[in-house]
TORKOLGU-719742 format. One line per 10 residues: number of its first residue (from 1); their letters; for each residue x, z, y of N, C-alpha, C, CB. Coordinates in Angstrom, 1 decimal. Each point is the difference from the previous one (the first is absolute). Last residue first. Glycine has a CB too. Layout:
<recs>
NUM) A) X,Z,Y,X,Z,Y,X,Z,Y,X,Z,Y; ...
</recs>
This chain:
<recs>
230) XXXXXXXXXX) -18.2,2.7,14.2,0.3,-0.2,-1.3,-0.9,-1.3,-0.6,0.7,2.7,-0.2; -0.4,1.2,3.9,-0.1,-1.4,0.2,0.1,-1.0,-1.2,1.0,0.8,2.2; -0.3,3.9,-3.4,-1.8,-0.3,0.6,0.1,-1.6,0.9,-0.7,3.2,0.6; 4.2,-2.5,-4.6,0.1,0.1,1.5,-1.3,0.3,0.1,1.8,-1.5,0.7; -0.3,1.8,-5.9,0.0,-1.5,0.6,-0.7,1.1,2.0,-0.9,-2.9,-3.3; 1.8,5.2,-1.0,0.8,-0.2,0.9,0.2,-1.3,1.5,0.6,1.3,-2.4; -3.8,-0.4,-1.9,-0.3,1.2,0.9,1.3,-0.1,1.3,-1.2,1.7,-2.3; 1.1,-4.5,-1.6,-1.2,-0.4,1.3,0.2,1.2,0.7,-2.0,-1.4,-1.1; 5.0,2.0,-2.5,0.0,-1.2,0.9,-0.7,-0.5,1.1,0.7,-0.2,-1.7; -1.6,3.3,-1.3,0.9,0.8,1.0,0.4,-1.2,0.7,1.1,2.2,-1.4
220) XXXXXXXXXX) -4.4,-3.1,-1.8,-0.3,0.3,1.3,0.6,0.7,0.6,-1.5,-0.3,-0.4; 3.2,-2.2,-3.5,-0.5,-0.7,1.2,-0.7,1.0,0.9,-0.3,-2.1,-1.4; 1.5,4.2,-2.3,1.6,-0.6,1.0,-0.5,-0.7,0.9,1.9,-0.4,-1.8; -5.3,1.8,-1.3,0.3,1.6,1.1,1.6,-1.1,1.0,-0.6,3.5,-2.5; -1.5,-6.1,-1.4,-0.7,-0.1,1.5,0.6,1.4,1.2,-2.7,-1.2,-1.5; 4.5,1.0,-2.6,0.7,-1.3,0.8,-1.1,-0.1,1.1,1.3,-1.5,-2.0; -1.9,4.8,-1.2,1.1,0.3,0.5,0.5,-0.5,1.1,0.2,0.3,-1.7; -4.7,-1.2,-1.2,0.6,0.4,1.3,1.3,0.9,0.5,-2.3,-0.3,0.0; 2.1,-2.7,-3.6,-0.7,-0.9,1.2,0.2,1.3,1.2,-2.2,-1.9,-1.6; 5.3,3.5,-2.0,-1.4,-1.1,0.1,-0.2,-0.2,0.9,-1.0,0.3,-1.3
210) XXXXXXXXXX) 5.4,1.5,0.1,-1.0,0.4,-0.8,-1.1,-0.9,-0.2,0.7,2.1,0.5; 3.9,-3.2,1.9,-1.2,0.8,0.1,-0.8,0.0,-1.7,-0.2,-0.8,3.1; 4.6,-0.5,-2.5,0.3,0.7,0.9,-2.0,0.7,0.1,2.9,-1.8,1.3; -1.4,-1.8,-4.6,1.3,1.3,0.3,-0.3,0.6,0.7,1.6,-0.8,-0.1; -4.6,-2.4,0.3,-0.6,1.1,-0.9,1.4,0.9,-0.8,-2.5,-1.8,-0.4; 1.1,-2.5,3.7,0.9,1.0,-0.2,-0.3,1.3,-0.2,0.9,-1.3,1.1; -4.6,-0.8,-0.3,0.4,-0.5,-0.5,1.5,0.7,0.8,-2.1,-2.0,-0.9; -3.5,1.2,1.3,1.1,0.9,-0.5,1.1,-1.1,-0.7,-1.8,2.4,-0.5; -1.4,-3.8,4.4,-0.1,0.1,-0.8,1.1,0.9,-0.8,-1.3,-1.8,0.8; -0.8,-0.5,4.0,0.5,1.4,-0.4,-0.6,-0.2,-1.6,0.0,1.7,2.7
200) XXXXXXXXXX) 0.8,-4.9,2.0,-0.9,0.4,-1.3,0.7,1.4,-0.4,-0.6,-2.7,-1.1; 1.7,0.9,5.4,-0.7,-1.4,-0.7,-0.8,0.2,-1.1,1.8,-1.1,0.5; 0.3,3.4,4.5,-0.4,0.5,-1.6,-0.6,-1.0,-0.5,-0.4,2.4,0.2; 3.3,-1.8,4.7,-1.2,-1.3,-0.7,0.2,1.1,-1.9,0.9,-3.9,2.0; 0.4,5.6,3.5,0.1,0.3,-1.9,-1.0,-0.9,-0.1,0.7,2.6,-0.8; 1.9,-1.7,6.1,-1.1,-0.5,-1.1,0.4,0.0,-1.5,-0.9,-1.5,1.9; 3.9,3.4,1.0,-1.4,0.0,0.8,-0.7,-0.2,-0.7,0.5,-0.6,1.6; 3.6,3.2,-4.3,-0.7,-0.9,0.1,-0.9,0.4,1.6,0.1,-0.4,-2.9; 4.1,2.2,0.8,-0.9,0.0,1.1,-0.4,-1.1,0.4,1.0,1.6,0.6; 1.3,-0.6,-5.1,-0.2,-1.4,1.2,-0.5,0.1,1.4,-0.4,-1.2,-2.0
190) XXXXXXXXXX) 0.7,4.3,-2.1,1.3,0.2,0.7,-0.2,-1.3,1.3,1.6,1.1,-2.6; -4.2,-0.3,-1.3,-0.5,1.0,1.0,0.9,0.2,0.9,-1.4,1.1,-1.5; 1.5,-4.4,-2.5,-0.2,-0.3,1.4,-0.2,0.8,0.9,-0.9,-1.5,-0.8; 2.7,2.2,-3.6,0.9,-0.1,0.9,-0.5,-0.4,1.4,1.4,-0.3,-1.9; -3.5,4.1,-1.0,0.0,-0.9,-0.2,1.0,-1.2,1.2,-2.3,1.2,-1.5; 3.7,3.8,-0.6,-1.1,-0.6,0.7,-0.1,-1.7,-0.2,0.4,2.1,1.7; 2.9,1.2,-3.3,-0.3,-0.4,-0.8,-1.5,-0.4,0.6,1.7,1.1,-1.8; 3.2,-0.4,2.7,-0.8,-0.1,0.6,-1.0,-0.5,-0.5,1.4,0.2,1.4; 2.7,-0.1,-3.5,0.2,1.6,0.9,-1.4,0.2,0.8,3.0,-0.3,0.7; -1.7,-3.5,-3.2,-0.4,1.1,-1.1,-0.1,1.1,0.8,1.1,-0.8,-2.0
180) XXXXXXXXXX) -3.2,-3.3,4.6,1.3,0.4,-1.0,-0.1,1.2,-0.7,1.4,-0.9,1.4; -5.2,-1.4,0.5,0.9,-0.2,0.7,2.0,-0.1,-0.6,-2.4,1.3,1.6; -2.8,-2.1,-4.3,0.4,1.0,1.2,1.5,-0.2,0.1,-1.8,1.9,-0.5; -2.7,-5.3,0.0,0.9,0.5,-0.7,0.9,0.8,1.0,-0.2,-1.8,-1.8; -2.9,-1.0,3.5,-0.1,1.4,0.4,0.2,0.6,-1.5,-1.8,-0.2,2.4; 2.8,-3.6,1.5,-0.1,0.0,-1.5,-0.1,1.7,-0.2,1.6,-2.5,-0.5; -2.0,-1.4,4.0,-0.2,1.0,0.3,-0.4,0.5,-1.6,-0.4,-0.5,2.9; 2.6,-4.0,0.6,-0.3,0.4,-1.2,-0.1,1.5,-0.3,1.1,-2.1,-0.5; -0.9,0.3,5.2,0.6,0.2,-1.1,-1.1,0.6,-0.9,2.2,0.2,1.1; -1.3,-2.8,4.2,-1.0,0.5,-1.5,1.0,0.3,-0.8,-2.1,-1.4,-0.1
170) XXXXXXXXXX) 2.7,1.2,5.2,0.6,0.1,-0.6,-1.0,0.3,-1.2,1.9,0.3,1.8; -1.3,-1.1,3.7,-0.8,-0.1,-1.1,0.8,0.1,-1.2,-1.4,-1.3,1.2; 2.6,1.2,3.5,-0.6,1.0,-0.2,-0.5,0.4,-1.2,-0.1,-0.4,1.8; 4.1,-3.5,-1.0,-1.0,0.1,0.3,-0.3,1.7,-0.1,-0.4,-2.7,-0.7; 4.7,0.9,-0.1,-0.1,1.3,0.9,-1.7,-0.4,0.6,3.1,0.5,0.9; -1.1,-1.1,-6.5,0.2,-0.5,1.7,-0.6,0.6,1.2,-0.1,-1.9,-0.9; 1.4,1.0,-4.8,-0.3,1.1,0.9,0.5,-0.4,1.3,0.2,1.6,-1.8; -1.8,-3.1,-3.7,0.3,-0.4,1.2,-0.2,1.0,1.2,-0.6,-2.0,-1.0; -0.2,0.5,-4.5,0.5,1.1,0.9,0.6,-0.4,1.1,0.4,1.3,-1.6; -1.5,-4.2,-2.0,-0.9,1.2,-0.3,-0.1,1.3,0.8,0.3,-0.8,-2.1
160) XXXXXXXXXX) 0.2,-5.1,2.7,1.2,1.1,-0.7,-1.0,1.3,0.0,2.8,-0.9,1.2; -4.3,-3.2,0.0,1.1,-0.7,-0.4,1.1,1.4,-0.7,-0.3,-2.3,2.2; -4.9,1.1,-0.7,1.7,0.5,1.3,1.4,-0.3,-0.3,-1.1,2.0,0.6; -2.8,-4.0,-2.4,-0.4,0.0,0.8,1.3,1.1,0.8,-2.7,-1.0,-1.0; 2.3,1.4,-3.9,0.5,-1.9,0.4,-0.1,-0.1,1.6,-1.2,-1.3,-2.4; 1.3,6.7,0.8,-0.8,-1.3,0.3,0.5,-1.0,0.3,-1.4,1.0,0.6; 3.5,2.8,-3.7,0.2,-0.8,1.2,-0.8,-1.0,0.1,2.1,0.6,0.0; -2.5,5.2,-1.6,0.2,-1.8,-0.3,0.4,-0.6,0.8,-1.5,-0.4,-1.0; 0.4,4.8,1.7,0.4,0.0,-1.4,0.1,-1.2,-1.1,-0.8,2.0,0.5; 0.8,-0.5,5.4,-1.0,-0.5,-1.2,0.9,-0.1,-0.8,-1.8,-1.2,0.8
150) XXXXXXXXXX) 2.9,2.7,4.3,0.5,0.1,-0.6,-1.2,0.0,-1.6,2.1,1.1,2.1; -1.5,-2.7,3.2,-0.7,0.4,-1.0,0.8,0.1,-1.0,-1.8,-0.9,0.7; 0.9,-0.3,5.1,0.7,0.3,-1.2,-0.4,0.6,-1.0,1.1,0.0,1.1; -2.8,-3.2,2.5,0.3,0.8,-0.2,1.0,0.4,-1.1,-1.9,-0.1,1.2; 0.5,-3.2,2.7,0.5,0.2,-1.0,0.6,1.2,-0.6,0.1,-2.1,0.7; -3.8,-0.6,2.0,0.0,1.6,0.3,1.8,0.2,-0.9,-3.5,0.9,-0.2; 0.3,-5.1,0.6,1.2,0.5,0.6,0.4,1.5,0.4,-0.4,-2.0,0.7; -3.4,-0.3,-3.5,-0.3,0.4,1.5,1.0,0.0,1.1,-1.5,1.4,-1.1; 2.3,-2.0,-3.6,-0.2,-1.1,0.7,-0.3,0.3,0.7,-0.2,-1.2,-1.0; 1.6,4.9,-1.2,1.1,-1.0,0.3,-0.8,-1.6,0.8,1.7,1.2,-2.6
140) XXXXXXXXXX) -4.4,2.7,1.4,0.8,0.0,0.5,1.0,-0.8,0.5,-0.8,1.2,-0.9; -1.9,-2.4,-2.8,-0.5,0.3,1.3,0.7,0.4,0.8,-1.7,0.3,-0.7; 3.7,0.2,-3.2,0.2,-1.6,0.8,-0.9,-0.2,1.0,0.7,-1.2,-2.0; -0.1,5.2,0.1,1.2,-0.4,0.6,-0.3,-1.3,0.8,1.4,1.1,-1.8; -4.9,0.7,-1.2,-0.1,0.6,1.6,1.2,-0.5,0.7,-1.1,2.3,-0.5; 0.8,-3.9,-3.9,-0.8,-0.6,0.6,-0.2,0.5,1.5,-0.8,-0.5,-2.2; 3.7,2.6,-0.6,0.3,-1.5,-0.3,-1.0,-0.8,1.3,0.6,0.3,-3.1; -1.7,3.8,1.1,1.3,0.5,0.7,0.5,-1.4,0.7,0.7,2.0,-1.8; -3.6,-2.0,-1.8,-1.2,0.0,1.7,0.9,0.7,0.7,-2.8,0.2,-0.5; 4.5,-1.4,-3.8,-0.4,-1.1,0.4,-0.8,0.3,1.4,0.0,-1.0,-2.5
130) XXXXXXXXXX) 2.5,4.2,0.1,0.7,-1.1,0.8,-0.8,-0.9,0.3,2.0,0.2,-1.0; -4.6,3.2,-1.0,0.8,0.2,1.4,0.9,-1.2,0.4,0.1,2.5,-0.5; -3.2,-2.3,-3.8,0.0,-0.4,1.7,0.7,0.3,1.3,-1.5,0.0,-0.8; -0.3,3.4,-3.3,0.2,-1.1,0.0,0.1,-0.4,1.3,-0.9,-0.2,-2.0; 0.3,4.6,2.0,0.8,-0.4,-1.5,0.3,-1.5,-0.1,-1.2,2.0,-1.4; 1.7,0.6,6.0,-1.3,-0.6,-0.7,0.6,0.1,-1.3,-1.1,-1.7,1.7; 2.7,0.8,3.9,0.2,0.7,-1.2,-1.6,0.0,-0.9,2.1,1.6,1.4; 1.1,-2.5,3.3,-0.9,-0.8,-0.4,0.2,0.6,-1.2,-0.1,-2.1,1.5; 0.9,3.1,3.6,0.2,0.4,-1.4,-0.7,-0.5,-1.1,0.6,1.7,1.0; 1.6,-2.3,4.4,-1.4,-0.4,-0.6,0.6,0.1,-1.3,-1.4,-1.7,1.7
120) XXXXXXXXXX) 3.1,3.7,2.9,0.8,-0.3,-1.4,-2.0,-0.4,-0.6,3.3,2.2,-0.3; -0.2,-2.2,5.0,-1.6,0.1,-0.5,0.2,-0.2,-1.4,-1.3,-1.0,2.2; 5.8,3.0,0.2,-1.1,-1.2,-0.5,-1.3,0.0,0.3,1.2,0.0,-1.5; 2.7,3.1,1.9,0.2,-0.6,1.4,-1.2,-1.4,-0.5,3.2,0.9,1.1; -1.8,1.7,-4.9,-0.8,1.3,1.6,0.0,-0.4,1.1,1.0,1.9,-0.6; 1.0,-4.4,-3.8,-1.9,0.3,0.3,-0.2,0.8,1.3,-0.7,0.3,-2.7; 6.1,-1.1,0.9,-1.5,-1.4,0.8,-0.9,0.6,0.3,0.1,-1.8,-1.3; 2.8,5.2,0.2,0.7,-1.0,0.3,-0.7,-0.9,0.4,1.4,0.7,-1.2; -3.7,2.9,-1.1,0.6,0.3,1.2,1.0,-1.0,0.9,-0.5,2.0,-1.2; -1.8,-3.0,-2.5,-1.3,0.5,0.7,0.7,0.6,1.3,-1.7,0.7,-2.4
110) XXXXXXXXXX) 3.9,-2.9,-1.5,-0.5,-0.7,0.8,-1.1,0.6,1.3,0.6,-1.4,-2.2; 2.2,4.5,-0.5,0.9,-1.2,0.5,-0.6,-0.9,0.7,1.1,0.1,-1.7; -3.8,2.3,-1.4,0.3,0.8,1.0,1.2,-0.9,1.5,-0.4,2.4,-2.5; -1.1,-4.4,-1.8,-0.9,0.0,0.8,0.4,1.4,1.0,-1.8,-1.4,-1.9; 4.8,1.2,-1.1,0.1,-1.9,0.9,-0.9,0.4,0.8,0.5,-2.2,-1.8; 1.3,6.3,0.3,-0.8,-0.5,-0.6,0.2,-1.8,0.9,-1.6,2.9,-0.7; 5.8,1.2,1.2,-1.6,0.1,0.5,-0.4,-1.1,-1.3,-0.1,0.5,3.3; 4.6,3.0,-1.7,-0.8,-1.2,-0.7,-1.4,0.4,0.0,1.9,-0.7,-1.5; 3.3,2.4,3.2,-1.5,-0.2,0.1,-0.4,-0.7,-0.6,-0.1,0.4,1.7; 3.8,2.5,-4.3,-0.2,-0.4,1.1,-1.3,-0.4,0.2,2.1,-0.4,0.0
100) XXXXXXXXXX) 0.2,3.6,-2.7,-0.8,0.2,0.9,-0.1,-1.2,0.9,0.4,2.3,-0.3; 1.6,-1.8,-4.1,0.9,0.0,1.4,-0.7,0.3,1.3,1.4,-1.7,-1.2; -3.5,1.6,-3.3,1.0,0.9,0.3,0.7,-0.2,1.1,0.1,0.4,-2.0; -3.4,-3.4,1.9,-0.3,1.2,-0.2,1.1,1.6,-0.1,-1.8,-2.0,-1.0; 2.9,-2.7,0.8,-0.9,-0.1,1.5,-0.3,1.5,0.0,-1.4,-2.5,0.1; 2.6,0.7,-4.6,1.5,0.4,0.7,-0.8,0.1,1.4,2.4,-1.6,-1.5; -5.6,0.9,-1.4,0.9,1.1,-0.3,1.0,0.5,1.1,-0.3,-0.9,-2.3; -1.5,-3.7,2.5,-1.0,1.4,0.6,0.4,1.1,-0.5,-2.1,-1.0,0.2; 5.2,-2.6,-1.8,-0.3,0.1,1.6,-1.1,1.1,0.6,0.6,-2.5,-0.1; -0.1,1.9,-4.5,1.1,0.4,0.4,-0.2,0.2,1.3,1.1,-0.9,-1.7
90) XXXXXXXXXX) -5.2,1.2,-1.3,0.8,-1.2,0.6,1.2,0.8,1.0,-2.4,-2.0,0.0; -0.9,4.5,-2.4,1.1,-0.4,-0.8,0.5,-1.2,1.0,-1.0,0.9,-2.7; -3.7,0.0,4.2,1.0,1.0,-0.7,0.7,-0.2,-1.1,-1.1,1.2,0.9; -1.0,-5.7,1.6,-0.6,1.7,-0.8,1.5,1.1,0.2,-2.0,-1.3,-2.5; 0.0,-3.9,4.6,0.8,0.7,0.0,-0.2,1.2,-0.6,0.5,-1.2,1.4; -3.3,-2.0,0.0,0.0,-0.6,-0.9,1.3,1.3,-0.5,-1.0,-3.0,0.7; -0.3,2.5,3.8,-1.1,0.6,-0.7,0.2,0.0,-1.9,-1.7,-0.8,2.5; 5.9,0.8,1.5,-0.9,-0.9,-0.2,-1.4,0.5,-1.4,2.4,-1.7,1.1; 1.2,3.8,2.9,-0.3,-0.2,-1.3,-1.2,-0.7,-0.7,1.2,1.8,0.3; 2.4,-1.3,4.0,-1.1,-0.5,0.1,-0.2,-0.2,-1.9,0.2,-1.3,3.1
80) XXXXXXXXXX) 3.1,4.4,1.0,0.1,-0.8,-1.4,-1.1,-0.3,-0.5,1.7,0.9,-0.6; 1.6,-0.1,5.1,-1.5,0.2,-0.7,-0.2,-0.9,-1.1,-1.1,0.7,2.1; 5.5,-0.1,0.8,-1.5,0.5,0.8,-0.9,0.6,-0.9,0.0,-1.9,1.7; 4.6,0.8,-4.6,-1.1,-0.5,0.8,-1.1,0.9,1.1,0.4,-1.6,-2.0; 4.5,2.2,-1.2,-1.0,0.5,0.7,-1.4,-0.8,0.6,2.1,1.2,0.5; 2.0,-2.2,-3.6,0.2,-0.3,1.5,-1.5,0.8,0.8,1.6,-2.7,-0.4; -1.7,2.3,-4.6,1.2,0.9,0.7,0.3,-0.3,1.3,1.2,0.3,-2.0; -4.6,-2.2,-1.1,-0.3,0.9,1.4,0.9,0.9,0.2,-2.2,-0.1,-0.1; 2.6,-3.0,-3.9,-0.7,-0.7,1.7,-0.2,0.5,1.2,-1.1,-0.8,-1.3; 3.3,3.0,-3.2,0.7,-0.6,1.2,-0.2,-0.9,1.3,0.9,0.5,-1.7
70) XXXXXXXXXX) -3.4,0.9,-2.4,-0.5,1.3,1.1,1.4,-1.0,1.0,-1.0,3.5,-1.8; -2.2,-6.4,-0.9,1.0,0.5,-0.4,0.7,1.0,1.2,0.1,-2.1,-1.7; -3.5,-2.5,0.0,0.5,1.3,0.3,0.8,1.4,-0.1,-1.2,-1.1,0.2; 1.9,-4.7,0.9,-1.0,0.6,-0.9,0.4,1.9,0.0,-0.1,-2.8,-1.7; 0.3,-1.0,5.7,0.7,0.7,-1.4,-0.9,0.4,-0.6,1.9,0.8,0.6; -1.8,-4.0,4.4,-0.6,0.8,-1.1,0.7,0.1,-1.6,-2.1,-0.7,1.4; 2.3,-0.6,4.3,0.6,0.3,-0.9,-1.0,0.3,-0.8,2.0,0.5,1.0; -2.5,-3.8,2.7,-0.6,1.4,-0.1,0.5,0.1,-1.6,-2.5,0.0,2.1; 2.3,-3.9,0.7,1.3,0.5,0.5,0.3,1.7,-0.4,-0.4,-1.9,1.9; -3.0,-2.1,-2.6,-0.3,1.1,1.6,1.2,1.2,0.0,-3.1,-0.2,-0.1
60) XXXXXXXXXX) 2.7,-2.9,-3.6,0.0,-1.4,1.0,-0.7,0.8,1.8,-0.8,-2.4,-2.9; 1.3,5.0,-1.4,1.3,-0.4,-0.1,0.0,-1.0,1.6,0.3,0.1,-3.2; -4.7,1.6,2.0,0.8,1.3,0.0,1.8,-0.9,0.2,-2.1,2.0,-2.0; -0.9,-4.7,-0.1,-0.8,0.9,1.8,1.0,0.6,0.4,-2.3,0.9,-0.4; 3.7,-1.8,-3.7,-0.1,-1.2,0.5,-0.8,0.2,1.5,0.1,-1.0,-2.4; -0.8,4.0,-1.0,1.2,-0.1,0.1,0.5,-1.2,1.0,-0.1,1.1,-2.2; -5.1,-1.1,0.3,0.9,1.5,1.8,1.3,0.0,-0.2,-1.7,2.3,0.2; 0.0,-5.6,-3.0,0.1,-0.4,1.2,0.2,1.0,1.1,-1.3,-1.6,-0.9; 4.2,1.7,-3.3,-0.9,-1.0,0.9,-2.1,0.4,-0.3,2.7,-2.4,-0.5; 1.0,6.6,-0.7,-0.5,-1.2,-0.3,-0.5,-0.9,1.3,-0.7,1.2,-2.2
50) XXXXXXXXXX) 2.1,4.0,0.4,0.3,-0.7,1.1,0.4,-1.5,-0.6,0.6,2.4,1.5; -2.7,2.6,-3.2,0.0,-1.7,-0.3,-0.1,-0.5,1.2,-1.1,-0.2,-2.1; 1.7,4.7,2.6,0.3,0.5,-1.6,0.2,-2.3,-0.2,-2.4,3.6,-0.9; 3.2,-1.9,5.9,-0.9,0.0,-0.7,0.0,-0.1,-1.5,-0.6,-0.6,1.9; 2.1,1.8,4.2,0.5,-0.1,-1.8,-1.2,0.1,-0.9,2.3,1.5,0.3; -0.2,-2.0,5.2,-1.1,0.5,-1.1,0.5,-0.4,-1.5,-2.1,-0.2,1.9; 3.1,0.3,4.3,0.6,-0.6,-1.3,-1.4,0.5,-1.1,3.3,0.2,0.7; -2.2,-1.2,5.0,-0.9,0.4,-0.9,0.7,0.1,-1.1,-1.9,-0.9,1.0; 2.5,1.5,4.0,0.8,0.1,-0.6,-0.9,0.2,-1.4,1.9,0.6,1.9; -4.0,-3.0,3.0,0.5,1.7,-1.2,1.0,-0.5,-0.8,-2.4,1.4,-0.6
40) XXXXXXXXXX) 0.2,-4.5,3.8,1.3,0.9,0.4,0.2,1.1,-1.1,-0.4,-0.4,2.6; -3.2,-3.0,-2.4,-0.6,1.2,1.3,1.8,0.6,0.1,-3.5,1.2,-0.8; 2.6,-3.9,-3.1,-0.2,-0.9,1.2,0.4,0.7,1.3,-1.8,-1.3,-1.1; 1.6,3.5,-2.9,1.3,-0.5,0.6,0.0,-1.0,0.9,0.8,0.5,-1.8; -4.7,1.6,0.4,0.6,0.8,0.8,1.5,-0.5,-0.1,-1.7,2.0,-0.2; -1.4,-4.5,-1.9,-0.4,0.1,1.3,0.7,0.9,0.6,-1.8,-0.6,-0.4; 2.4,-0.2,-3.8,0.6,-0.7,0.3,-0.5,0.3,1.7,0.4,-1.6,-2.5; -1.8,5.0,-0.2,1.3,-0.5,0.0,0.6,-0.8,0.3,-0.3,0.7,-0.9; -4.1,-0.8,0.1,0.4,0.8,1.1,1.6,0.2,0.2,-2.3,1.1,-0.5; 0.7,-3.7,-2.8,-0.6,-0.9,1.3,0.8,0.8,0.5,-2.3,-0.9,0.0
30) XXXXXXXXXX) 3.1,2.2,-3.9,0.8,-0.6,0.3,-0.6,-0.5,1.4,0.9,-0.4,-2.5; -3.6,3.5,0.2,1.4,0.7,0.3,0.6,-1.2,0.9,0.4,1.6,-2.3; -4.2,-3.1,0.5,-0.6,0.5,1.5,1.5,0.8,0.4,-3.3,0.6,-0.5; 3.3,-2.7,-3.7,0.2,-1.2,1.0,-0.1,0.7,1.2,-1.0,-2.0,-1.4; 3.8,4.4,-2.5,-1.3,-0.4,0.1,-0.5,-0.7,1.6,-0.2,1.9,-2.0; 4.8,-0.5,0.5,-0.5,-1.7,-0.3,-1.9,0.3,-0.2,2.8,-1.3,-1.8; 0.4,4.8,3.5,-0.4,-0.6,0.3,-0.7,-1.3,0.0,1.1,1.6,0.2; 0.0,3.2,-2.1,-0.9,-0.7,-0.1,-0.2,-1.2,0.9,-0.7,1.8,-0.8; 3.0,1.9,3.0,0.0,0.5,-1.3,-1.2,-1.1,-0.8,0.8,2.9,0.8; 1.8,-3.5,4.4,-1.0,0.0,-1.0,0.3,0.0,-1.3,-0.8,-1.0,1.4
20) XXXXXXXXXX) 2.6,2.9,3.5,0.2,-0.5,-1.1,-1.2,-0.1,-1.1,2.2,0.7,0.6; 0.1,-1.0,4.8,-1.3,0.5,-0.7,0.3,-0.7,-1.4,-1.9,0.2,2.1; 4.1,1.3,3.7,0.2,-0.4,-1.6,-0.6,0.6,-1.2,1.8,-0.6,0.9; -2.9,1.1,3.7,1.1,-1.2,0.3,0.4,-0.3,-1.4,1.2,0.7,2.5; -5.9,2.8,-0.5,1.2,-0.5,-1.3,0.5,-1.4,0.3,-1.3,1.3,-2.0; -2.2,1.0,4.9,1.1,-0.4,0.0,1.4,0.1,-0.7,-1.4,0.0,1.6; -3.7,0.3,-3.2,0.3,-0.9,1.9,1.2,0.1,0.3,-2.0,0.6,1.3; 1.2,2.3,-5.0,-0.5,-1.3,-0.4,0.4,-1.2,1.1,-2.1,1.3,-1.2; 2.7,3.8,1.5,1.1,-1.0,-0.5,-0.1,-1.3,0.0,0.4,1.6,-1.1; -4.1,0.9,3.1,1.5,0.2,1.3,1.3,-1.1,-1.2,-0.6,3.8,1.6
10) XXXXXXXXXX) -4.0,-2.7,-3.4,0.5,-1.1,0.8,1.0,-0.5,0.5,-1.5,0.5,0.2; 0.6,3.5,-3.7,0.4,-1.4,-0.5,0.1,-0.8,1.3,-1.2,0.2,-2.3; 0.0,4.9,0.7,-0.2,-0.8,1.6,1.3,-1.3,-0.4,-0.8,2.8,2.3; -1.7,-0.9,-6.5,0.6,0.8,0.7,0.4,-1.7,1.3,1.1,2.7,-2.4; -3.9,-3.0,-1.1,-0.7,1.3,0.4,1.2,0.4,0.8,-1.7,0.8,-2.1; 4.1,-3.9,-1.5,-1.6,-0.1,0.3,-0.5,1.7,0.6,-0.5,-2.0,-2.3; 5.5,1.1,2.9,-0.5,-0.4,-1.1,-1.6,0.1,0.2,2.3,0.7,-1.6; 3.3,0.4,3.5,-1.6,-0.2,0.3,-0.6,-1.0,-0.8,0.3,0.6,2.2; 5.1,2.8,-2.2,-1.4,-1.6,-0.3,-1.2,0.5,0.4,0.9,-1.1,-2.3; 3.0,4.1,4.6,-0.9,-0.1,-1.2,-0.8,-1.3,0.0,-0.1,2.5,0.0
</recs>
């Protein structure tokens, strides 16, 4: 039986040999994706507009991509990674679903595959995040710590927006639009965050919340998770 949000997800997540991305040309899909073919997986994915420059990522890392369509996941894969942008009616989460197979969220993906062996610094807010996501990396990065990060830009100063290495450190961008259609939490509560930087708080994705305090109740499941060492 597929595994899907709330159900015991690690054991597949950590050692899935082959992982498919539903959505991949979005940029945090395509990083991770490329990082795990670095690591040896067997990656592929599929996306509705497959275009320069994530077509071109994606081609020049050896990492197939189609447009979608249920015969992507006739070879079965480990685990099928649905991307937040993804709804009901898309062939591939249709076809995941009846066939029962596993599938998880990216931010689930990242929380059990990278973050659990991290110090994960969560950087989140209505405004500002890439830019003080940006700025903790590169502290980081010049102390020599070199960490890893995954931001919703690419600082001139690193040169790319996602980076994964066997430092302890690791910031990420911490967006608290919800996860997928199957997981309708916010996606940072998944980062087992140490430290949470909050920059501001203003309403806004107003698909998903109502008002201001909807979005302040997401930030404090978020704080509330942060470690007593924390």
């Amino acid at each position: 039986m597929g595994l899907s949000a709330g159900s015991d997800l690690r054991p597949t997540i950590e050692n899935a040999r082959s992982i498919h991305f539903v959505g991949i040309c979005g940029t945090a899909m395509a990083s991770v994706a490329a990082a795990l073919k670095e690591r040896g997986i067997a990656v592929s994915g599929s996306d509705q507009g497959i275009y320069p420059p994530m077509s071109t990522f994606l081609e020049e890392r050896g990492i197939a991509a189609k447009p979608f369509g249920e015969a992507n996941l006739a070879h079965k894969p480990d685990l099928v990674v649905i991307g937040n942008a993804i709804s009901r009616g898309n062939p591939e989460a249709e076809f995941a679903l009846e066939q029962k197979l596993d599938y998880c969220s990216l931010p689930e993906l990242l929380k059990h595959r990278f973050l659990r062996s991290k110090r994960s610094l969560v950087v989140s807010g209505t405004h500002g995040k890439t830019t003080t996501a940006s700025l903790l990396t590169w502290m980081l990065e010049h102390n020599d710590l070199n960490p890893g990060f995954l931001i919703g830009g690419i600082p001139n100063n690193l040169g790319q927006g996602a980076r994964f290495t066997d430092s302890d450190w690791f910031v990420i961008e911490g967006d608290e639009y919800d996860t997928a259609f199957f997981d309708k939490r916010s996606k940072f509560v998944h980062y087992l965050p140490e430290a949470v930087v909050v920059n501001n708080l203003e309403f806004d994705h107003a698909d998903i919340f109502g008002n201001l305090a909807e979005i302040q109740t997401s930030f404090r499941r978020l704080i509330n998770i942060v470690p007593r060492n924390g």
